[in-house]
C-alpha positions in Angstrom: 0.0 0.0 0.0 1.0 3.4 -1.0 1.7 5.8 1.5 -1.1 8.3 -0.4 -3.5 5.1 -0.5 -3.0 5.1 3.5 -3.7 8.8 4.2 -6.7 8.2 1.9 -7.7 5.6 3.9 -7.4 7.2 7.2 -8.9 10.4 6.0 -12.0 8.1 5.2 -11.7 6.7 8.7 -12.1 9.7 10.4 -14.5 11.0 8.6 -17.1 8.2 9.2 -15.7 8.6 12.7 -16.5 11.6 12.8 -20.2 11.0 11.5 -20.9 7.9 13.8 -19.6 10.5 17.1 -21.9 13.2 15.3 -25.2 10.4 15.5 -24.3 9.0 18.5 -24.2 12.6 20.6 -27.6 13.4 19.2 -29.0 10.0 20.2 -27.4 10.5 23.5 -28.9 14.3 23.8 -32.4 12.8 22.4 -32.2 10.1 25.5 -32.5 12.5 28.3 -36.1 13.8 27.6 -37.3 10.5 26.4 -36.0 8.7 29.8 -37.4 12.1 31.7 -40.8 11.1 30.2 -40.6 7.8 31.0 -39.8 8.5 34.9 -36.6 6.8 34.9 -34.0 8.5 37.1 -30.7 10.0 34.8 -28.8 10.5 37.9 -28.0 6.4 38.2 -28.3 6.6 41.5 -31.8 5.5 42.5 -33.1 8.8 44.1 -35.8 11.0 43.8 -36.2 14.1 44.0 -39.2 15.4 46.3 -40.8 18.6 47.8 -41.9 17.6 51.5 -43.9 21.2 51.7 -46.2 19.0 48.6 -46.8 16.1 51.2 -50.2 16.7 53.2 -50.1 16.6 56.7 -52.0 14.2 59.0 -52.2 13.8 63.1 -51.5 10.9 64.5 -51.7 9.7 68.2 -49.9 6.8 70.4 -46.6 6.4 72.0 -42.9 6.0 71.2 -41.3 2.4 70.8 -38.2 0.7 70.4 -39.7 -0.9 66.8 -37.0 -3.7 67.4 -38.8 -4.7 70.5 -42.3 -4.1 68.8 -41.4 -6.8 65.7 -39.8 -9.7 68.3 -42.7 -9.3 70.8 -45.3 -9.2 68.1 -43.6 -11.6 65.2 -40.9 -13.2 67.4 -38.1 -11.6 65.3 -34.5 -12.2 66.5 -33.2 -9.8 69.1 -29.9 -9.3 70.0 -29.6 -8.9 74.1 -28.0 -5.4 73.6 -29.3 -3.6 70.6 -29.2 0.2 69.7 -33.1 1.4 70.1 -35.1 2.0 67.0 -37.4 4.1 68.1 -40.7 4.5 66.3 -44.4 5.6 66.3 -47.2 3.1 67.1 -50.3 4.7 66.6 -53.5 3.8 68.8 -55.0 1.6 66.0 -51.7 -0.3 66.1 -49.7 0.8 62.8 -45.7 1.2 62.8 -44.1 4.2 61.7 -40.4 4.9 61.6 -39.4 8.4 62.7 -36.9 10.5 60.7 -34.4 11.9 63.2 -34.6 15.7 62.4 -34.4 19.1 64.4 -38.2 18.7 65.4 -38.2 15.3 66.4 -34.9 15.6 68.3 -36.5 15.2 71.7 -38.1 12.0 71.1 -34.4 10.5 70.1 -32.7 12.2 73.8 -35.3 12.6 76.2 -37.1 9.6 77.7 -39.2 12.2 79.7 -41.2 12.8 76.2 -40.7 8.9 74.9 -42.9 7.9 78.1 -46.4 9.9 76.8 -48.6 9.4 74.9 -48.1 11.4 72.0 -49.8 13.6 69.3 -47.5 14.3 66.6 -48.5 15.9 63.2 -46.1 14.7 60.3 -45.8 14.2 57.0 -45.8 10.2 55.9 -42.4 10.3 53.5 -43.7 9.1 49.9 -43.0 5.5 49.7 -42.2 4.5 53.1 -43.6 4.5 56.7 -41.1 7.3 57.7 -42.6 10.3 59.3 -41.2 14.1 59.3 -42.2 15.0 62.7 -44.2 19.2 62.2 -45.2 19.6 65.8 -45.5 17.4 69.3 -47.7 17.4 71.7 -48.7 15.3 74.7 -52.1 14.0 76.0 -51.9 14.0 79.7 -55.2 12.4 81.5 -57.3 13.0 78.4 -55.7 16.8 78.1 -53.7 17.8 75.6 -50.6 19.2 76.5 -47.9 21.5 74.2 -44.3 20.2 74.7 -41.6 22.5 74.4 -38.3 24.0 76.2 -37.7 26.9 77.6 -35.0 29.0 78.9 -35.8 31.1 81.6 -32.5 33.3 81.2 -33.2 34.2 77.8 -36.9 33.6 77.6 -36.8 31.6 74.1 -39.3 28.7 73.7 -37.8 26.0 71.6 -38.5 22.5 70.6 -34.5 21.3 70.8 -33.4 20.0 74.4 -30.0 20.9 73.4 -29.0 23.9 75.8 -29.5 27.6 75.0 -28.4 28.8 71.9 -28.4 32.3 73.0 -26.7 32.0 77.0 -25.2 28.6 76.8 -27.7 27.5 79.7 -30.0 24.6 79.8 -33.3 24.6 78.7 -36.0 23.5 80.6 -38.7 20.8 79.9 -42.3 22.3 79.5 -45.8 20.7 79.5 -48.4 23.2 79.1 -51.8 22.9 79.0 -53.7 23.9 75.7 -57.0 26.0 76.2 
């Protein structure tokens, strides 16, 4: 082979190579909207995206439970002797719900003072799952129901956080106040 018969030939090479990388970036670029409108995910990693302020809110009363203990007493699951508590929501007619740990719901996760009512939480149910986003908390306390909150008496700033005073440094006390 000539060496002009081999530039010739490589010329051709890369031009078809050239038009197959031309097709194959439109395809690509064609893909996206077509998999959009098909509600596949493009991101490859399984997730999806979601608005919570689009979820509807609900109430839901009943008490705080290690949801480990729940499934071995009620379906005789295996239990290690020393487990970590997965706490969880078991509402009065007897459903499961898995709390998200969050800045609302932070008392629930640290202070067994509010783990031992019963409870009234409004949440949003996470699409797809049993996991609530705890909105507010509030505790029914001989048929009354009760705001839950802490307080710090320095400062005078309500909060639902039992970490200690974001303004003085102080702790916050526990509060259980009766709604009118």
């Amino acid at each position: 082979m000539s060496l002009g018969a081999f530039v010739r030939s490589v010329e051709e090479w890369l031009l078809v190579s050239r038009r197959l990388m031309l097709c194959l970036t439109v395809c690509l670029l064609s893909l996206g909207p077509w998999l959009q409108a098909q509600g596949v995910d493009e991101s490859g990693d399984g997730s999806e995206k979601g608005d919570l302020s689009d979820i509807s809110k609900e109430v839901l009363r009943g008490r705080i439970v290690c949801l480990a203990e729940s499934m071995h007493e009620i379906y005789d699951t295996h239990l290690p002797t020393n487990h970590e508590h997965l706490y969880g929501f078991r509402t009065t007619n007897g459903e499961f719900y898995t709390i998200l740990r969050t800045k609302l719901s932070e008392a629930i996760f640290v202070d067994q003072r509010v783990r031992d009512r019963e409870l009234v939480l409004s949440v949003r149910v996470i699409p797809k799952s049993r996991v609530i986003d705890v909105i507010t908390m509030k505790s029914v306390k001989d048929g009354v129901v009760h705001d839950l909150h802490y307080y710090c008496f320095i400062c005078a700033i309500r909060t639902v956080d039992p970490a200690i005073c974001l303004c003085c440094q102080e702790a916050v006390e526990f509060m259980e106040v009766p709604l009118e």
